[in-house]
C-alpha positions in Angstrom: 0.0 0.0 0.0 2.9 2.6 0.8 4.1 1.9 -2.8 0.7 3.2 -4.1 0.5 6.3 -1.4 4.0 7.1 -2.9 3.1 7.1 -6.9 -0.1 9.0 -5.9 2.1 11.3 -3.9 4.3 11.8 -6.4 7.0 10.6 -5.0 7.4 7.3 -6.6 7.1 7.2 -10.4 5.6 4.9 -13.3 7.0 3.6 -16.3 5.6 2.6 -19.4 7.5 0.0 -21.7 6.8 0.1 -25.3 4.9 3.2 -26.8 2.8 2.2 -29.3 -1.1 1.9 -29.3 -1.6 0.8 -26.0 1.5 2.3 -23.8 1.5 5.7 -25.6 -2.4 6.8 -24.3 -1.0 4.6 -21.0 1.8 7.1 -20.4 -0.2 10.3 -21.5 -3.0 9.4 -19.0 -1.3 8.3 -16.0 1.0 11.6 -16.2 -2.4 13.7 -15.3 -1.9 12.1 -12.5 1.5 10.8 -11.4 5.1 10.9 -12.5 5.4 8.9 -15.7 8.1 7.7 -17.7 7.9 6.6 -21.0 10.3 4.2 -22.6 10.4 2.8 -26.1 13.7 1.0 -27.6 13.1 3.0 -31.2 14.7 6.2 -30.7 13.3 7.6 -33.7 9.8 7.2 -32.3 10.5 8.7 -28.8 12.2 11.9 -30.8 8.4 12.1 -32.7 6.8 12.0 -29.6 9.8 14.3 -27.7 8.5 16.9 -30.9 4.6 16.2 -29.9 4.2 14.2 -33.1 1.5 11.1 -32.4 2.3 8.6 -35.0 -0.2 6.2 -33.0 -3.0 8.9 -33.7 -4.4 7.6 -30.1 -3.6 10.5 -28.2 -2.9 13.4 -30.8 0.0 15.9 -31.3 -1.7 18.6 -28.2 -1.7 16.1 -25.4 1.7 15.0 -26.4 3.1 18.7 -26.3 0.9 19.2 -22.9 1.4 16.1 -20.8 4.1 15.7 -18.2 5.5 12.5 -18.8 9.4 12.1 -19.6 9.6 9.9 -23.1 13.2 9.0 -23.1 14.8 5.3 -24.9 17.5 5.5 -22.0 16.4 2.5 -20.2 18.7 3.3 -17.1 16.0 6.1 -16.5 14.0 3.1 -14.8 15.9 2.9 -12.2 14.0 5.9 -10.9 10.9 3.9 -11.2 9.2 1.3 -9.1 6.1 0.6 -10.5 6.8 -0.7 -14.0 4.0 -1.6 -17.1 4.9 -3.8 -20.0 3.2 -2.9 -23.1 5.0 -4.2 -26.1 3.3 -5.9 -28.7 3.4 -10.0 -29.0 3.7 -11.1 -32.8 3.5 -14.2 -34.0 6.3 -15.9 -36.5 5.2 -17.1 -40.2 4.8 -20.1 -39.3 1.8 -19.0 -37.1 3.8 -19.5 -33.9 4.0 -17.2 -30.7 6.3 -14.5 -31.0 7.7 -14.3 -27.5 10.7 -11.9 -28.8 9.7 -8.6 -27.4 8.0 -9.4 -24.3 11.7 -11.2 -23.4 13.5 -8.1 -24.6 11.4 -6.0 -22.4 11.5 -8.2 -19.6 15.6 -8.4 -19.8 15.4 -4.4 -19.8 13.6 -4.4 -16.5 15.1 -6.7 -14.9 18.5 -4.9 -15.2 16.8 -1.9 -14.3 14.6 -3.0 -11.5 15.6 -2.1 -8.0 13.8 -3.9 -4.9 10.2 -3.1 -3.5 9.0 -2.6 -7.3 6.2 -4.2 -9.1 6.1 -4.7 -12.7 2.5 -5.7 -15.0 2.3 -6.9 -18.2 -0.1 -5.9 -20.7 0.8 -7.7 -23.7 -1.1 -10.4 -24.8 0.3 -13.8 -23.8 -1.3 -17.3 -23.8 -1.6 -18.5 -19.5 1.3 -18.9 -18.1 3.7 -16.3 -19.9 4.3 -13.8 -16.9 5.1 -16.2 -14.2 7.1 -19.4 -15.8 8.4 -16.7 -18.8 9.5 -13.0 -18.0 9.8 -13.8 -14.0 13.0 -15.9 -14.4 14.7 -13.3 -17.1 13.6 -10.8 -14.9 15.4 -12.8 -11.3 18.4 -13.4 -13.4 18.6 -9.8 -15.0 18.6 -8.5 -11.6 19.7 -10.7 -9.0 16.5 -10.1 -7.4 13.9 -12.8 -6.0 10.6 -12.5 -7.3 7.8 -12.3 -4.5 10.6 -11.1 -1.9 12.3 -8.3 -3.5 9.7 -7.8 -6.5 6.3 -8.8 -7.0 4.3 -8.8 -10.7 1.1 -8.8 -11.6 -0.7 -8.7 -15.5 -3.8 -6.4 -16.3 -4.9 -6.6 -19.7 -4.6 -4.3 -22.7 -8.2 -3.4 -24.0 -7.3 -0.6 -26.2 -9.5 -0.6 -29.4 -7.2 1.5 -32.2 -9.2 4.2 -33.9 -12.4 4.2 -31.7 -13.0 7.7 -29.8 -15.9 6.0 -28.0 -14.4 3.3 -26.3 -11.3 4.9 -24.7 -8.6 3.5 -22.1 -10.9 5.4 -19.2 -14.2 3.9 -20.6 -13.4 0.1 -20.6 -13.7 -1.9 -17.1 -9.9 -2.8 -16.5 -9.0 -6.6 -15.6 -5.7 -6.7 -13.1 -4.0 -9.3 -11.2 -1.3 -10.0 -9.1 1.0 -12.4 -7.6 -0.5 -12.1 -3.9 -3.2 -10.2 -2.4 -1.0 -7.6 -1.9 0.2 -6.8 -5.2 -3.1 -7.1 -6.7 -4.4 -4.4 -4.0 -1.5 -2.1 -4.8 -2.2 -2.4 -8.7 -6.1 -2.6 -8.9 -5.3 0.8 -7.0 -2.9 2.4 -9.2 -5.4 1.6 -12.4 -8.0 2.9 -10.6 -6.4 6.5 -10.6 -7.3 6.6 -14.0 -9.7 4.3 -15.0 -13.0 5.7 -14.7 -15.2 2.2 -15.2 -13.5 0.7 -12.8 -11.2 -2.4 -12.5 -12.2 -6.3 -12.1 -9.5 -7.9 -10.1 -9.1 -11.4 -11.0 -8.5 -14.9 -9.4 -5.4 -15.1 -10.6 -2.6 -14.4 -13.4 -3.5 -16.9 -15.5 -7.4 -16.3 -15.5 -6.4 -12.8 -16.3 -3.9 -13.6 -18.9 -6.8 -16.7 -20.1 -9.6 -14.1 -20.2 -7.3 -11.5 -22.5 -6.6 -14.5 -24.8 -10.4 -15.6 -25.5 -11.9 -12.2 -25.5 -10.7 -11.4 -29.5 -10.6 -15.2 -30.4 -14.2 -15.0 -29.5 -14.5 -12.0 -31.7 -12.4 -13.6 -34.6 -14.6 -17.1 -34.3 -17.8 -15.2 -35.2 -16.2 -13.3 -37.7 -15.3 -16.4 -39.0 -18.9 -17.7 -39.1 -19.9 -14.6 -40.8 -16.9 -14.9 -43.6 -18.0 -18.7 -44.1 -22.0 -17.4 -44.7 -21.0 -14.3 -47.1 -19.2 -17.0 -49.3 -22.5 -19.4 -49.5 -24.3 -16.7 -49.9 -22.4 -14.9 -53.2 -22.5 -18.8 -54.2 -26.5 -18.3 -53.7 -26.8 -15.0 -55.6 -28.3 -13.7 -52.1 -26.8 -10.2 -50.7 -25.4 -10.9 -47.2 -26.0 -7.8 -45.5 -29.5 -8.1 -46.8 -29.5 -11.4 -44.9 -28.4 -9.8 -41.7 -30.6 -7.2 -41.5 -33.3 -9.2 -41.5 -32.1 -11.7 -39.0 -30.6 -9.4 -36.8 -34.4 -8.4 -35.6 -34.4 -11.3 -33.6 -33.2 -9.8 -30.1 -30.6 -12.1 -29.3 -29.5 -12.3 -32.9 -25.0 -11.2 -32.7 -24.4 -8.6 -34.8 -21.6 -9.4 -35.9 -20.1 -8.7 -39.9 -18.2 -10.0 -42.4 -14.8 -9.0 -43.4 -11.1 -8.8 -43.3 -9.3 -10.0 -39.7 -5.8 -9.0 -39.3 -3.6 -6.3 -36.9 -2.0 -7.4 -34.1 -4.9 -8.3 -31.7 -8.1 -10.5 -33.6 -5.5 -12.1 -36.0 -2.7 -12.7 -33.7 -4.3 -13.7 -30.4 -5.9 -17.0 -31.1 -2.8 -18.8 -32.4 -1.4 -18.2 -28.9 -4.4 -19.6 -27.7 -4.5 -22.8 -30.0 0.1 -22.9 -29.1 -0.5 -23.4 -25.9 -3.7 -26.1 -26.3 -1.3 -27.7 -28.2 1.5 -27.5 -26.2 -0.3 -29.5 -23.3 -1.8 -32.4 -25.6 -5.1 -30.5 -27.6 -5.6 -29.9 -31.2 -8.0 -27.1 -31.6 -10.7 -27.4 -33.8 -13.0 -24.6 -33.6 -10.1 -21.9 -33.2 -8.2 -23.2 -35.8 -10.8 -23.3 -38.2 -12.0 -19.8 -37.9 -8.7 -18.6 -38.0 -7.8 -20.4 -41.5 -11.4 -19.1 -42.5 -10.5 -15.3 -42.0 -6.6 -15.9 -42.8 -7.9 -16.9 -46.2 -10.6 -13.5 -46.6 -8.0 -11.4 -48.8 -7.4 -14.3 -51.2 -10.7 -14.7 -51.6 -12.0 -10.9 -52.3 -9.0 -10.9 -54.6 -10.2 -14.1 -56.2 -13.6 -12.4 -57.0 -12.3 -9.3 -57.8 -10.5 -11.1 -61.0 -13.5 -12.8 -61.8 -15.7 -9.2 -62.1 -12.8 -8.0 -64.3 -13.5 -11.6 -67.0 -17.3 -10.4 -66.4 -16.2 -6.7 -67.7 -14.5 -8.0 -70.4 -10.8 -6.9 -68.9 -7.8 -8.4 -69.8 -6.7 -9.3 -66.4 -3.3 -9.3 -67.0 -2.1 -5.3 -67.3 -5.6 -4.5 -65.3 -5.0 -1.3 -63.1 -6.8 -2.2 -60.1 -7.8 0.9 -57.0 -7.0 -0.6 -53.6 -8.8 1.9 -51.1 -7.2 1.7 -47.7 -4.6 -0.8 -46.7 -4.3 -0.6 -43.1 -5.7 -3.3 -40.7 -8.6 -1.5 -40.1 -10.5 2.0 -40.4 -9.6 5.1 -38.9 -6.1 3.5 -38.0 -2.8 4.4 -38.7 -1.6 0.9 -38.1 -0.9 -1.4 -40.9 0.9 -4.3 -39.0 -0.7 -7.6 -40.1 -2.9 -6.2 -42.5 -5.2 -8.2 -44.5 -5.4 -5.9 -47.8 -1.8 -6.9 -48.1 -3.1 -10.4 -49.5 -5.3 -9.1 -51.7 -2.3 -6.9 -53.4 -0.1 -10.0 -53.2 -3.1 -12.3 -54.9 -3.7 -9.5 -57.5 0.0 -9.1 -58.7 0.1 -12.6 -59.3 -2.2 -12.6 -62.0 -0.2 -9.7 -63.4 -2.4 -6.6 -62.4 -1.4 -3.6 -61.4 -2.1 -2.0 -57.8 -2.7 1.4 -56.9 -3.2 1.9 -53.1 -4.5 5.2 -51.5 -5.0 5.4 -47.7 -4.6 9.0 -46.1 -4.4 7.2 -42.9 -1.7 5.0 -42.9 1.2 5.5 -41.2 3.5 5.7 -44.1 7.1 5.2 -43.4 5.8 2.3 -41.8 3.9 1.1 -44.6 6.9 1.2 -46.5 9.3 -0.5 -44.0 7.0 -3.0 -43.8 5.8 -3.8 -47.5 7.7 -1.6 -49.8 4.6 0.1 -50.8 3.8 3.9 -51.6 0.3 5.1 -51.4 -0.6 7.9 -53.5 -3.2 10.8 -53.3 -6.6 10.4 -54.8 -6.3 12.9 -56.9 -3.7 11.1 -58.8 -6.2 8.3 -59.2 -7.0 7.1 -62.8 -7.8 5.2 -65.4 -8.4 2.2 -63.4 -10.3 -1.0 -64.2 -11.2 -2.0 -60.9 -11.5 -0.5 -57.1 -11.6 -2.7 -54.5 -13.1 -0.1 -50.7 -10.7 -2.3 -48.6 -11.0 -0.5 -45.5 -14.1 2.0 -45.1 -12.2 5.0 -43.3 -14.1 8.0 -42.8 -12.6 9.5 -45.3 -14.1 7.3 -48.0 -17.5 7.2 -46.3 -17.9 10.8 -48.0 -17.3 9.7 -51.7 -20.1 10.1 -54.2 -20.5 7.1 -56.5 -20.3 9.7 -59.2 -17.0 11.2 -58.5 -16.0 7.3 -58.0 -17.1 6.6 -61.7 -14.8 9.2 -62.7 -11.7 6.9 -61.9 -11.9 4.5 -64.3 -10.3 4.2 -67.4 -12.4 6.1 -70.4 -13.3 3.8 -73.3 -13.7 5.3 -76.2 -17.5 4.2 -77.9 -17.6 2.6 -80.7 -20.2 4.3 -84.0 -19.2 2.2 -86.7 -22.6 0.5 -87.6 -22.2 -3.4 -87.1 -23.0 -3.5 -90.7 -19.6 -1.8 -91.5 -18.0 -4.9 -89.1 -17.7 -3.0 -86.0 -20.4 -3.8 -83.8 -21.8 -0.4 -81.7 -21.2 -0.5 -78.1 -23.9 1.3 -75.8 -23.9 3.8 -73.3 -25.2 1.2 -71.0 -22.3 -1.7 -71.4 -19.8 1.0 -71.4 -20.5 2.1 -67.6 -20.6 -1.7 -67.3 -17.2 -1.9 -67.1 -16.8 0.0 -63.7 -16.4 -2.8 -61.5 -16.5 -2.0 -57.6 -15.3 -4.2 -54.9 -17.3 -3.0 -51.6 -15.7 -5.1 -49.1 -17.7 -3.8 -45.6 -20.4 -2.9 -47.5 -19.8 1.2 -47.6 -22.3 1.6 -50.7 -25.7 1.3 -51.0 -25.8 -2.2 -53.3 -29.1 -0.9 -55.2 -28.0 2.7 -56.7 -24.4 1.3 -57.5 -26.6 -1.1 -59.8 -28.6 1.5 -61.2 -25.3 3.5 -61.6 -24.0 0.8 -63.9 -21.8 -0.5 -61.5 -20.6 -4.1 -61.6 -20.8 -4.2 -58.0 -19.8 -6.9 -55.3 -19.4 -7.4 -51.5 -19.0 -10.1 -48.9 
């Protein structure tokens, strides 16, 4: 308890490991009300930030110029800390495999920073058991310390959502845990300085880490069961949203949506799930399934896209195809794990050409990532095909009109198809405007009466 007292007083301080989506709007919030300090190992982001520049777009550039809290990728600077939060993402290799690579990097940096009486919580997403029989023994050997004697540790957690302005750090009820009774009093009352709904201490580390773990495979299952209906349906000839709608009146009916499922949480989280099951003895069936279902989303749009292009009459290969958002989903800078990226990949296989505009994106890191430069889209034209990847607000304002504009201008044909040139129509001419509304953004009727070869999940 004197360790909270201390950080409330101001005497003690907080750090925050790893300053991306969740540890950036961490750090901001916990300096309104105690000494924070915020570490990242990419010097080049802590200089953005050190310049009130939010690449993360969580925060934005004001609070980063106002707030209090010392960003700094010295990590000796957390040795004037003793309450310490592990926010660094958890990735998972190509073959599908937990990633474990930062969350041991981070845990090496505190333990040769950690001094005794401190407690450090992780926040990154781990399968049960990652904190205690993982980071605790890197962190005892880093620092010569003994956990549960001269440090305690406890896991609470992240519940960020990237991009939504309702559902903010403050807003969402806060899961924490500890090591001991102690621990998880001293850390259910540090979050509780700044989250406003409250926190839900749990049984134990595991059951908190266990309850992080199933909360976005849940999400990525139905998904899934969405994904697998959209594809019977096109098969049908029946519009899925249309199918929704109407059973979505029902009042237990889950309203859930096809689409694309990638980033770092939904597409990641379940294979850690499904590692460990299959570390002790099960083979997940469910999990895995859903997850091949959804990993397989951007093949398939890309797949139907080609097949609109035959019904237009395109020659597929040399097509110039419109690729309208890229990153892992709307009103997010973040393009780690994206799911567009397969549709790209899919497309240039057969030879087409891919334009990508997303005024979002954050795009150095688009580039580090995938080699790939998005243009403005004004310098959008003569295209064959546009595929609304990602429905950003900004795209939510474009007229199906100023759309139609985009595509490459056939010339019509007046030779009389007695002179051997047979007369192409006003009509099939627009016909060759194919659109690729992947969410759904467009109203499926007046893109039809627009001429629009049209086509959703």
């Amino acid at each position: 308890m004197k360790l909270y007292e201390s950080i409330e007083n101001r005497k003690e301080k907080i750090s925050v490991i790893g300053l991306g989506y969740v540890g950036l709007p961490l750090a901001i919030t916990f300096a309104n009300v105690c000494n924070v300090v915020g570490f990242d190992i990419s010097e080049e982001k802590v200089k953005k930030y050190q310049n009130g520049i939010d690449v993360t777009k969580e925060v934005g550039d004001q609070a980063l110029y106002e707030t209090t809290a010392l960003f700094t990728s010295d990590e000796k600077l957390l040795r004037d800390c003793k309450f310490h939060i592990v926010a660094v993402p958890t990735p998972i290799n190509p073959d599908k495999t937990p990633n474990l690579n930062p969350i041991i990097g981070a845990s090496k940096i505190v333990g040769r920073n950690l001094i005794k009486g401190s407690i450090v919580v992780f926040e990154s997403t781990v399968y049960p058991g990652v904190t205690e029989e993982i980071c605790v023994p890197i962190i005892e050997r880093e620092s010569g310390l003994k956990c549960g004697v001269d440090f305690k540790v406890g896991y609470s957690p992240e519940r960020i959502n990237p991009g939504d302005k309702v559902h903010r750090l403050e807003s969402i009820v806060k899961v924490v845990s500890g090591m001991d009774d102690e621990s998880l009093d001293v850390i259910a009352k540090v979050y509780e300085m700044i989250i406003k709904a409250g926190v839900f201490k749990a049984e134990s580390i595991k059951v908190a880490e266990a309850a992080k773990v199933i909360e976005n495979s849940q999400r990525d299952i139905n998904i899934a069961f969405m994904n697998e209906l959209s594809i019977i349906f096109n098969k049908m000839g029946i519009d899925t949203n249309a199918v929704l709608k109407a059973a979505s009146t029902k009042w237990n009916f889950l309203n859930f949506y096809p689409g694309l499922v990638g980033g770092h949480c939904i597409g990641v989280d379940p294979y850690y799930l499904t590692y460990k099951a299959e570390e002790i003895g099960y083979h997940s069936q469910i999990i895995l399934s859903g997850r091949k279902i959804n990993d397989d989303m951007g093949k398939y749009v890309a797949e139907n896209t080609v097949k609109n292009l035959i019904k237009a009459n395109k020659q597929i290969n040399g097509s110039k195809v419109g690729v309208f958002g890229i990153t892992f989903k709307e009103n997010c800078p973040d393009v780690r794990n994206s799911k567009v990226i397969s549709i790209i990949k899919e497309l240039e296989e057969y030879g087409i050409e891919v334009q990508v505009v997303d005024p979002v994106a954050d795009k150095d890191e688009l580039w580090k990532e995938y080699k790939i430069n998005p243009i403005s889209i004004g310098d959008i034209n003569d295209l064959d095909a546009i595929i609304i990847a990602v429905p950003h607000e900004e795209f939510k304002s474009l007229d199906l009109k100023l759309i139609k504009t985009m595509y490459r201008q056939r010339a019509e044909v007046n030779t009389d198809i007695r002179g051997g040139v047979a007369l192409l129509s006003k009509e099939s001419f627009e016909k060759d405007a194919v659109l690729i509304d992947v969410k759904g953004l467009f109203d499926r009727k007046k893109a039809e009466n627009m001429n629009y070869l049209y086509w959703r999940l």
